[in-house]
MDAnalysis code that builds the backbone (N, CA, C; Angstrom):
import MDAnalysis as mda
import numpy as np

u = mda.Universe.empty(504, n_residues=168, atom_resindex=np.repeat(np.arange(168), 3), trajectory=True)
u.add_TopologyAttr("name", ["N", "CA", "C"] * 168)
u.add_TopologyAttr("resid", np.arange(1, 169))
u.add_TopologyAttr("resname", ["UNK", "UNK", "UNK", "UNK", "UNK", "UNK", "UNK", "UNK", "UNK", "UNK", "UNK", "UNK", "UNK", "UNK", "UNK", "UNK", "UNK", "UNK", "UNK", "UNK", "UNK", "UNK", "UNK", "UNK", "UNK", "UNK", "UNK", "UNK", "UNK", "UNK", "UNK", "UNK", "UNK", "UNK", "UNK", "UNK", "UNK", "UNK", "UNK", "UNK", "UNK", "UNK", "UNK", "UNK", "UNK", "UNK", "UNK", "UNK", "UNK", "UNK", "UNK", "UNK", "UNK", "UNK", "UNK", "UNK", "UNK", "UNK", "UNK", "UNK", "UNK", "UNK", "UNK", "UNK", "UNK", "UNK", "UNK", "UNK", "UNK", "UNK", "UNK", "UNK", "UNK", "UNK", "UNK", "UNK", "UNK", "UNK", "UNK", "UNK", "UNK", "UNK", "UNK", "UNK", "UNK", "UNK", "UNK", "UNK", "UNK", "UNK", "UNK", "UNK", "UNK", "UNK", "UNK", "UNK", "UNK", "UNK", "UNK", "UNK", "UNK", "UNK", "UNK", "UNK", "UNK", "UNK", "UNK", "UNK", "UNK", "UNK", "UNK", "UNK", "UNK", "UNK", "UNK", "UNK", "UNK", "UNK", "UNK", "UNK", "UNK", "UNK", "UNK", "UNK", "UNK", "UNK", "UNK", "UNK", "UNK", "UNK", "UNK", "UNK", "UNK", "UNK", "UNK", "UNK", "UNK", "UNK", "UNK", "UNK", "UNK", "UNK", "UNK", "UNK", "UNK", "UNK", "UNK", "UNK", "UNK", "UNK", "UNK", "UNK", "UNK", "UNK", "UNK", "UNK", "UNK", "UNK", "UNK", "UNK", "UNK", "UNK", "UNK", "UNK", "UNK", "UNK", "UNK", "UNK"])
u.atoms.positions = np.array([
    [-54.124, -174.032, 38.228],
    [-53.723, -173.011, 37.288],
    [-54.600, -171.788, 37.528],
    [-53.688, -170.910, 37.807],
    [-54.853, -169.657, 37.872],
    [-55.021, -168.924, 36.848],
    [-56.297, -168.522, 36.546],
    [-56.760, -167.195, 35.517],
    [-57.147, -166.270, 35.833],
    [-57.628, -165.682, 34.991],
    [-58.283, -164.525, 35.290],
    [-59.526, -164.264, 35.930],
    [-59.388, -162.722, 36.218],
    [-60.731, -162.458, 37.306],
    [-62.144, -163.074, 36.218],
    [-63.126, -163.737, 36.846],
    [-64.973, -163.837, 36.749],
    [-64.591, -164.980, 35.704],
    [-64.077, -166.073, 35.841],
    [-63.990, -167.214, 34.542],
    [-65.407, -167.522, 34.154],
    [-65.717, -167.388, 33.347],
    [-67.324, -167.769, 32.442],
    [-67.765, -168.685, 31.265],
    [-66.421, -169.453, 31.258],
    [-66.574, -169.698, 29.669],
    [-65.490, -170.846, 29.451],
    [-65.503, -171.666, 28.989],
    [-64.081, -173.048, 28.935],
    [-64.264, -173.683, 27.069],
    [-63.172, -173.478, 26.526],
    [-62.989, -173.912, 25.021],
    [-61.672, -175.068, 24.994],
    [-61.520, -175.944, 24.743],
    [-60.160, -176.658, 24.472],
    [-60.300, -177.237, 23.409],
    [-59.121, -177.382, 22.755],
    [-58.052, -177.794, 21.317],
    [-58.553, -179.112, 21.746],
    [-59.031, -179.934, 20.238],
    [-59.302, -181.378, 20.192],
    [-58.288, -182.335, 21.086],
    [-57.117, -181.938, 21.088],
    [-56.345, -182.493, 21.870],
    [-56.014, -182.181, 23.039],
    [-56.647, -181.263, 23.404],
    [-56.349, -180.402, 24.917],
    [-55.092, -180.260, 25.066],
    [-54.190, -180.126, 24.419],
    [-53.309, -178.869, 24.448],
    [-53.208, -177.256, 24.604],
    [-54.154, -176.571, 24.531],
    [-54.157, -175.482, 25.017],
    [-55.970, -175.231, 25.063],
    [-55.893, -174.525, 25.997],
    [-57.596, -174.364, 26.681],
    [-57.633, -172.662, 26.587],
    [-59.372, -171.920, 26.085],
    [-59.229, -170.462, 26.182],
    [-60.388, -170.697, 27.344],
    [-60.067, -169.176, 28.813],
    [-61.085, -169.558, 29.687],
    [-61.066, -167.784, 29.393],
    [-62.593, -167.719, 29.202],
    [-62.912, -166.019, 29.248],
    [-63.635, -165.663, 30.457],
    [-62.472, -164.462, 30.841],
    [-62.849, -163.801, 32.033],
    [-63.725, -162.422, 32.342],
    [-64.960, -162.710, 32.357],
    [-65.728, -161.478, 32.678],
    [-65.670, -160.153, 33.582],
    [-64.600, -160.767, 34.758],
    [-64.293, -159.188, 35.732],
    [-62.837, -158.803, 35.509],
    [-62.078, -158.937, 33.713],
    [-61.103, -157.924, 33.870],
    [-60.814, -158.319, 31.866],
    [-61.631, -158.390, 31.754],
    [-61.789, -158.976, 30.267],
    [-60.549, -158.842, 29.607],
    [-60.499, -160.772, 29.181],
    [-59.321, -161.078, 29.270],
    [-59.884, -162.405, 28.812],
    [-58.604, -163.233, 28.186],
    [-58.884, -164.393, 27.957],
    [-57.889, -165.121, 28.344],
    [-57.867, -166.032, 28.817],
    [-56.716, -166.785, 29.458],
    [-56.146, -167.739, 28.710],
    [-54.905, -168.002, 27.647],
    [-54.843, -169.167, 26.984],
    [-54.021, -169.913, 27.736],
    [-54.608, -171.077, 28.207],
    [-53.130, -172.091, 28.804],
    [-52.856, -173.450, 28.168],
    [-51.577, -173.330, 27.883],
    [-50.880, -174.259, 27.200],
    [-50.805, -175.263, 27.823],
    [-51.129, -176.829, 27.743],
    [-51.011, -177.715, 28.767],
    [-50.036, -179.192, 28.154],
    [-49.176, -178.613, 27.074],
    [-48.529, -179.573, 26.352],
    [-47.035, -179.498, 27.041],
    [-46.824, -178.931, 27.795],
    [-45.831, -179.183, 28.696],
    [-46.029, -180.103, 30.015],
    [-44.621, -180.098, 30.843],
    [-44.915, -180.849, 32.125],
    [-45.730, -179.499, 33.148],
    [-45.362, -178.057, 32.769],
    [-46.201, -177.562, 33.570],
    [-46.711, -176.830, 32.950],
    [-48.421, -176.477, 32.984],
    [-49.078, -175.614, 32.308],
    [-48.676, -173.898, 32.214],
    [-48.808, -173.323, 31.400],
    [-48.338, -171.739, 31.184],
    [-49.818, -171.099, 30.824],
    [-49.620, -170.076, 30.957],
    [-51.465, -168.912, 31.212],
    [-50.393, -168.017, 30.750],
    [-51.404, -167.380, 29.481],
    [-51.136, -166.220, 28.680],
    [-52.360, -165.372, 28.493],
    [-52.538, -164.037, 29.343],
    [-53.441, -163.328, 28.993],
    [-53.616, -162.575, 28.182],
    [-54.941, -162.513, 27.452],
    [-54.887, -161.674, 26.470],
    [-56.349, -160.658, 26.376],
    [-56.280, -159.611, 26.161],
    [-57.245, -158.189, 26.159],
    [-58.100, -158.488, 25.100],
    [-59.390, -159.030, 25.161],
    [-60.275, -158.992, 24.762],
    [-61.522, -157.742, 24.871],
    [-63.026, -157.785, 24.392],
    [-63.670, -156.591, 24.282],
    [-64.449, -156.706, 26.041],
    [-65.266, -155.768, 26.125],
    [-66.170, -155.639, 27.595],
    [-66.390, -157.074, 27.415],
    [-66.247, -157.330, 28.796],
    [-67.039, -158.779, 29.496],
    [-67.477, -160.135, 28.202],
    [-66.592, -160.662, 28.140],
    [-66.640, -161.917, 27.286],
    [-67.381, -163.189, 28.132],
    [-68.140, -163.605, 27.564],
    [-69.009, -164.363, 28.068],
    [-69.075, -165.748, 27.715],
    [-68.619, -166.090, 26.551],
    [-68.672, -167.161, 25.860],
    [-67.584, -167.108, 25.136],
    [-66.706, -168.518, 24.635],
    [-65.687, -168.431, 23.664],
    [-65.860, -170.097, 23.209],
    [-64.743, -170.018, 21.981],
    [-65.249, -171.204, 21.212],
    [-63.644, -171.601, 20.370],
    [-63.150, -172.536, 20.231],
    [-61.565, -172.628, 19.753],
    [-61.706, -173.588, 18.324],
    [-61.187, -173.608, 17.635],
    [-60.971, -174.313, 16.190],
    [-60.291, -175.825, 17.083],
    [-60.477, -176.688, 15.967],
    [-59.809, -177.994, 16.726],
    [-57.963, -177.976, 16.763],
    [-57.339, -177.290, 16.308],
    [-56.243, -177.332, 16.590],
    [-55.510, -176.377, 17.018],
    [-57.027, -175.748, 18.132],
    [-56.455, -174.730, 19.394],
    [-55.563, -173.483, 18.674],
    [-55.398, -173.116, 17.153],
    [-54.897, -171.542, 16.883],
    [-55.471, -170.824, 16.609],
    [-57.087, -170.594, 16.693],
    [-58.083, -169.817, 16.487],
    [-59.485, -169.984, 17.582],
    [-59.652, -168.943, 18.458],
    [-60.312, -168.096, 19.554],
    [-61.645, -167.801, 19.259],
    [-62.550, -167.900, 19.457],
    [-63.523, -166.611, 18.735],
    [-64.726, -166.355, 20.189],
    [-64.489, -164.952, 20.864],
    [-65.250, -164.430, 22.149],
    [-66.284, -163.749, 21.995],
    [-67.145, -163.962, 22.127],
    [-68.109, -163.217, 22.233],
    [-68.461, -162.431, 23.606],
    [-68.093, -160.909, 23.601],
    [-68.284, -160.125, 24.459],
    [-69.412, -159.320, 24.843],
    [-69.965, -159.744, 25.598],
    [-71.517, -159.543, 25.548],
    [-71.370, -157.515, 25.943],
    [-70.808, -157.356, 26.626],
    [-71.037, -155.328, 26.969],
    [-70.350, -154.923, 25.922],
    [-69.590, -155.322, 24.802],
    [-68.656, -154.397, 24.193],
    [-69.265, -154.787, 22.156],
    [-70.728, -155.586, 22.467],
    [-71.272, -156.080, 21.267],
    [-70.189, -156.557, 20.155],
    [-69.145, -157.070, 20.616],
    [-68.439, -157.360, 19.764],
    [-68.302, -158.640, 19.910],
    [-67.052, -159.613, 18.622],
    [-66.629, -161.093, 18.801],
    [-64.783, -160.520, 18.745],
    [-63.891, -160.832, 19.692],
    [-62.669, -161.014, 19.504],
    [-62.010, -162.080, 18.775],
    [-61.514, -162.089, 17.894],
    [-61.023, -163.497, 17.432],
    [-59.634, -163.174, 17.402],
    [-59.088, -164.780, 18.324],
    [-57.923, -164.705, 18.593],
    [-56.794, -165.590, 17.632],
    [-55.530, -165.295, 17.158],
    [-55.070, -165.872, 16.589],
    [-53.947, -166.477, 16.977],
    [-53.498, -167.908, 17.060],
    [-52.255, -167.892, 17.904],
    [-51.611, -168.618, 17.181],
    [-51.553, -168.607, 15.645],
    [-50.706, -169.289, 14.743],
    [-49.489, -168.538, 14.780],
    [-49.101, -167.641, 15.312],
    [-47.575, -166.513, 15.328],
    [-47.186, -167.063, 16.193],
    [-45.861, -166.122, 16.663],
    [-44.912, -166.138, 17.332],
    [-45.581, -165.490, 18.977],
    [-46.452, -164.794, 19.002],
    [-47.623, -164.366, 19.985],
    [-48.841, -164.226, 19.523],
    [-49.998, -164.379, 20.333],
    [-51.188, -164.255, 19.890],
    [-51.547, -162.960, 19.056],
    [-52.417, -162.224, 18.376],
    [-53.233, -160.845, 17.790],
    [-54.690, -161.160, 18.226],
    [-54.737, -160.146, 18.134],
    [-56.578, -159.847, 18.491],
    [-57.426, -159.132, 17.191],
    [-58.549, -159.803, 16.505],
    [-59.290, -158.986, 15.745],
    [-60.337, -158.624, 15.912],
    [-60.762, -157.755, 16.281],
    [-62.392, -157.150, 17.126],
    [-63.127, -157.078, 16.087],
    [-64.376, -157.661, 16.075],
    [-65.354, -157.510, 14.544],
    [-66.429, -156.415, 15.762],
    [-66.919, -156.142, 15.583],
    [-68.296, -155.214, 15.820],
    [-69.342, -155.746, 15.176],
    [-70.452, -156.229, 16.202],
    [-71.587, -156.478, 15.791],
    [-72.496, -156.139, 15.888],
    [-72.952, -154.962, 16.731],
    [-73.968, -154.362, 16.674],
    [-75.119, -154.696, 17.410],
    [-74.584, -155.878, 18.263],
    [-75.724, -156.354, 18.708],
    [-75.344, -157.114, 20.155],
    [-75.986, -157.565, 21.556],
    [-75.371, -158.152, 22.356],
    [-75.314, -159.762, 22.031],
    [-73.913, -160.067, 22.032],
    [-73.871, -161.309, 21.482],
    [-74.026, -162.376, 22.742],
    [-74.229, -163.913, 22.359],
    [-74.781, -164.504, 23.800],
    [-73.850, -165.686, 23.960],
    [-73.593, -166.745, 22.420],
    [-72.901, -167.674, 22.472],
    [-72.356, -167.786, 21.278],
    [-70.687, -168.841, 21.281],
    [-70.439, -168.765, 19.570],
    [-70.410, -170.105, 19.734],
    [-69.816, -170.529, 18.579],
    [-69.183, -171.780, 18.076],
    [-68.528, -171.924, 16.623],
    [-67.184, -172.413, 16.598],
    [-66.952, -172.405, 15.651],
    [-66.724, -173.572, 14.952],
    [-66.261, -173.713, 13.359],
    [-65.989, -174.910, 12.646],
    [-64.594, -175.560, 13.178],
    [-64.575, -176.307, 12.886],
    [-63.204, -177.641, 13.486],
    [-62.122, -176.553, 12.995],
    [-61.744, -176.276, 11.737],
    [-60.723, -175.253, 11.226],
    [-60.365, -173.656, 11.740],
    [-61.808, -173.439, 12.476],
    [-61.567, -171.991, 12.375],
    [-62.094, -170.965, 11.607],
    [-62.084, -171.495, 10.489],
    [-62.262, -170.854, 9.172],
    [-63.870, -170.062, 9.584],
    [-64.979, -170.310, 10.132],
    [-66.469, -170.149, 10.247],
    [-66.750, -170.012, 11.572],
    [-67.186, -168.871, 12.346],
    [-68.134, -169.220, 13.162],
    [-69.292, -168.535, 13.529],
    [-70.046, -168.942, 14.368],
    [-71.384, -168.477, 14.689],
    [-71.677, -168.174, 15.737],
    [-72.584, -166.898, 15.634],
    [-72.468, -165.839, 17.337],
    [-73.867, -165.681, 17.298],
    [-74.533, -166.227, 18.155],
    [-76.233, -165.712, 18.535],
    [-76.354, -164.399, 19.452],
    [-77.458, -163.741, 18.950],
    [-77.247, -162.432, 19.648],
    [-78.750, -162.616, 20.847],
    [-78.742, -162.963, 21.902],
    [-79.832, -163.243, 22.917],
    [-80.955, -162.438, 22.708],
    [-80.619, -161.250, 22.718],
    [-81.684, -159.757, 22.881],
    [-82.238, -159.363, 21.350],
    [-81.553, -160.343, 19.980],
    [-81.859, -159.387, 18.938],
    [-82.419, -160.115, 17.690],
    [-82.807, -161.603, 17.600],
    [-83.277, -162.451, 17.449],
    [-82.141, -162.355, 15.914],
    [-81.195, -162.305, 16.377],
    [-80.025, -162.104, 14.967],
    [-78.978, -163.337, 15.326],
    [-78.656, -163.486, 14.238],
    [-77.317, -164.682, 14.127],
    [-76.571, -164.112, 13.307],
    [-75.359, -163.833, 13.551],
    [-74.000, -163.914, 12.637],
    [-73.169, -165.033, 12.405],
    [-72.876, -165.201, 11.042],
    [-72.073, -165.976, 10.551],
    [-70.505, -165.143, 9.996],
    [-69.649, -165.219, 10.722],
    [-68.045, -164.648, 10.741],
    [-67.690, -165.905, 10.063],
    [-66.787, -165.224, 9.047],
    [-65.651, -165.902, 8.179],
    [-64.279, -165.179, 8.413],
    [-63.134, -166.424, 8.451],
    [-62.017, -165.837, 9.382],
    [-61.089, -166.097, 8.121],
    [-60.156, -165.879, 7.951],
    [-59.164, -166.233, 6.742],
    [-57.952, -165.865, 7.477],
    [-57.773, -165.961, 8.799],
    [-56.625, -165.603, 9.309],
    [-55.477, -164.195, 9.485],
    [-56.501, -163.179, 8.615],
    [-56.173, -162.242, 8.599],
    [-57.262, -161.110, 8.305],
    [-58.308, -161.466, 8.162],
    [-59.376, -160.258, 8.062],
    [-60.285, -161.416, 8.578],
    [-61.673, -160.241, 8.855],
    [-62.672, -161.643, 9.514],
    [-63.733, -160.843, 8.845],
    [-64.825, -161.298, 8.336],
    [-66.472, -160.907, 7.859],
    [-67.469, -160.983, 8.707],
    [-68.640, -160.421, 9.162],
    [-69.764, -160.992, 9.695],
    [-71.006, -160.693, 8.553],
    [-71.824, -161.602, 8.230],
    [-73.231, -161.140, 7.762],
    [-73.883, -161.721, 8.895],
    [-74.643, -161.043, 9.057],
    [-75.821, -161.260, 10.130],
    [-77.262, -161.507, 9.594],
    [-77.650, -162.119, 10.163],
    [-79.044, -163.115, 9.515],
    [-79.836, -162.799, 11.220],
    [-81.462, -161.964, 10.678],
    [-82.889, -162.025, 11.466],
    [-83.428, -162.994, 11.661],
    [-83.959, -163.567, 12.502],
    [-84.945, -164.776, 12.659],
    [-86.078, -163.958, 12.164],
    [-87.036, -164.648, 11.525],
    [-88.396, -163.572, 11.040],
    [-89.001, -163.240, 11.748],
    [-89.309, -163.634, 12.894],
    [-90.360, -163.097, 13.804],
    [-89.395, -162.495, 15.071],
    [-89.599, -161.007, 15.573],
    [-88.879, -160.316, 16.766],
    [-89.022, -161.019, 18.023],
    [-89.680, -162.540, 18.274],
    [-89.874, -163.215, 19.626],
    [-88.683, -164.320, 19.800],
    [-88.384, -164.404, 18.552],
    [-87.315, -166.034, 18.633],
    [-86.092, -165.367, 19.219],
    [-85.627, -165.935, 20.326],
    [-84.167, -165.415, 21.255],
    [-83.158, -166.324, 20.448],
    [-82.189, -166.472, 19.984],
    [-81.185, -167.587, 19.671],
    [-80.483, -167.560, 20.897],
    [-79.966, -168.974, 21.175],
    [-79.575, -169.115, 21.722],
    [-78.045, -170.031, 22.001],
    [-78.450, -171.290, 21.803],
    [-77.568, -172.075, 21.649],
    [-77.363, -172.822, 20.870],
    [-75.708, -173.012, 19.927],
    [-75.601, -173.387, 18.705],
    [-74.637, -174.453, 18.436],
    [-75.215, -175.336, 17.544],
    [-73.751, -176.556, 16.625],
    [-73.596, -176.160, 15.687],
    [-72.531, -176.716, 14.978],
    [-71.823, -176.091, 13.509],
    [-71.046, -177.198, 13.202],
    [-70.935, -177.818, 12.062],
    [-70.940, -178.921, 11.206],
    [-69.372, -178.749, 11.548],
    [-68.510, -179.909, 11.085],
    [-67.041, -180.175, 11.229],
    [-66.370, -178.935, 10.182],
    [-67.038, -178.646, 8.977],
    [-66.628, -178.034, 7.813],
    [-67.163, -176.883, 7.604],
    [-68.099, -176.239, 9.155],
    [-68.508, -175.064, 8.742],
    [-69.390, -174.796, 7.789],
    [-70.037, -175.703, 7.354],
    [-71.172, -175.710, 6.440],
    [-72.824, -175.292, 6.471],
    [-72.686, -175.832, 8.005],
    [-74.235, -175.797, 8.367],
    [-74.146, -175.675, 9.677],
    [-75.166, -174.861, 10.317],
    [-75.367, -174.517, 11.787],
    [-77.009, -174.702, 12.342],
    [-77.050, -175.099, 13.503],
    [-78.002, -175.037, 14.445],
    [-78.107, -174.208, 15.148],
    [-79.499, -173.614, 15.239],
    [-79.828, -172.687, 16.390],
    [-80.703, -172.775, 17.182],
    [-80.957, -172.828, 18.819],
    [-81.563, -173.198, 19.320],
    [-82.193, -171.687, 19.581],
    [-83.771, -172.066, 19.957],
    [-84.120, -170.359, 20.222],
    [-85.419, -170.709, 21.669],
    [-85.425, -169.358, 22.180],
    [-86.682, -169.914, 23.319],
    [-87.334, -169.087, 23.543],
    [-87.900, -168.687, 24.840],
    [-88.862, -168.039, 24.945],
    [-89.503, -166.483, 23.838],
    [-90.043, -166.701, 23.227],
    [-91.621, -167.649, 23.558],
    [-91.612, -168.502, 22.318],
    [-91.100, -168.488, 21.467],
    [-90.807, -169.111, 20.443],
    [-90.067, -170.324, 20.341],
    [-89.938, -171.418, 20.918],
    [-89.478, -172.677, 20.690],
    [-88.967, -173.049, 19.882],
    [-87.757, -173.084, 18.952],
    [-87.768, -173.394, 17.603],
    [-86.400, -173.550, 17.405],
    [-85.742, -174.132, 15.960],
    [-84.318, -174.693, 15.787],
    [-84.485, -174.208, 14.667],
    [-83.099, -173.005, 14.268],
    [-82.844, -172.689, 13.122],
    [-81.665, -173.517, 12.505],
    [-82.074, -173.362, 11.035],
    [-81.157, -174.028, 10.505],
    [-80.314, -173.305, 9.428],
    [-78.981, -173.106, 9.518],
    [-78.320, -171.769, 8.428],
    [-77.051, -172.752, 8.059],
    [-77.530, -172.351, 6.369],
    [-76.643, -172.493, 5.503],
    [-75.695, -171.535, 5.648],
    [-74.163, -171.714, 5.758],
    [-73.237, -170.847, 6.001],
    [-72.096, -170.598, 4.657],
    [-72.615, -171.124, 3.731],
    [-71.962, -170.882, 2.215],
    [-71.854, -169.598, 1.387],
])
């Protein structure tokens, strides 16, 4: 199956029925449907260079984190075609993850020792963004509870450490 230019990134639906692969040299996200006898690739225009992406468990909700365009795309593919909602974050984002539903997810920003927590309702999306206290902790890499409740953050140099955010 081919995708798009610079693939960086692999998300699939609990059932692997449809997979998002984000493409860094023409930014783009590739959704392919694999619930047929032959797979289908649907591209879709995401922000500068997406680096990371993350899918709800029943593959109709996207969420990219585009590291040059400081934004998260969140994709929706509960319609008749996908939409795109660009949140702006202000910050270079590094990795997401979201809750089993969709409903929650979480974007570490590498360079800014910040975490956002996005709430999606399928038609508008929120971010509050949360500082690590000290300007050394990098976030990095993150889990997030089945229900979107609670998240992990991994952080590193020079600061070693696991945040823990209430997302209520």
């Amino acid at each position: 199956v081919n995708v798009g230019s610079g693939a960086t990134a692999i998300a699939a639906s609990a059932n692997g029925t449809r997979a998002f692969v984000a493409n860094d040299g023409d930014d783009t996200v590739s959704m392919i449907d694999t619930s047929g006898a032959t797979p289908t690739v649907t591209s879709i225009n995401v922000g500068s260079t997406p680096y990371s992406v993350a899918v709800s468990a029943d593959g109709t909700r996207a969420f990219v984190a585009n590291y040059n365009s400081s934004s998260v795309s969140i994709i929706n593919t509960s319609g008749a075609s996908p939409t795109v909602t660009d949140l702006d974050l202000g910050y270079t984002p590094y990795a997401v993850k979201t809750s089993d539903n969709g409903a929650v997810a979480i974007v570490s920003g590498y360079f800014g020792s910040t975490v956002s927590i996005i709430k999606y309702n399928g038609a508008t999306a929120t971010a509050t963004t949360l500082t690590f206290p000290n300007v050394s902790y990098n976030p990095e890499f993150i889990a997030i509870s089945d229900d979107g409740t609670r998240a992990l953050v991994t952080t590193s140099d020079p600061k070693h450490a696991l945040g823990v955010i209430d997302t209520t």
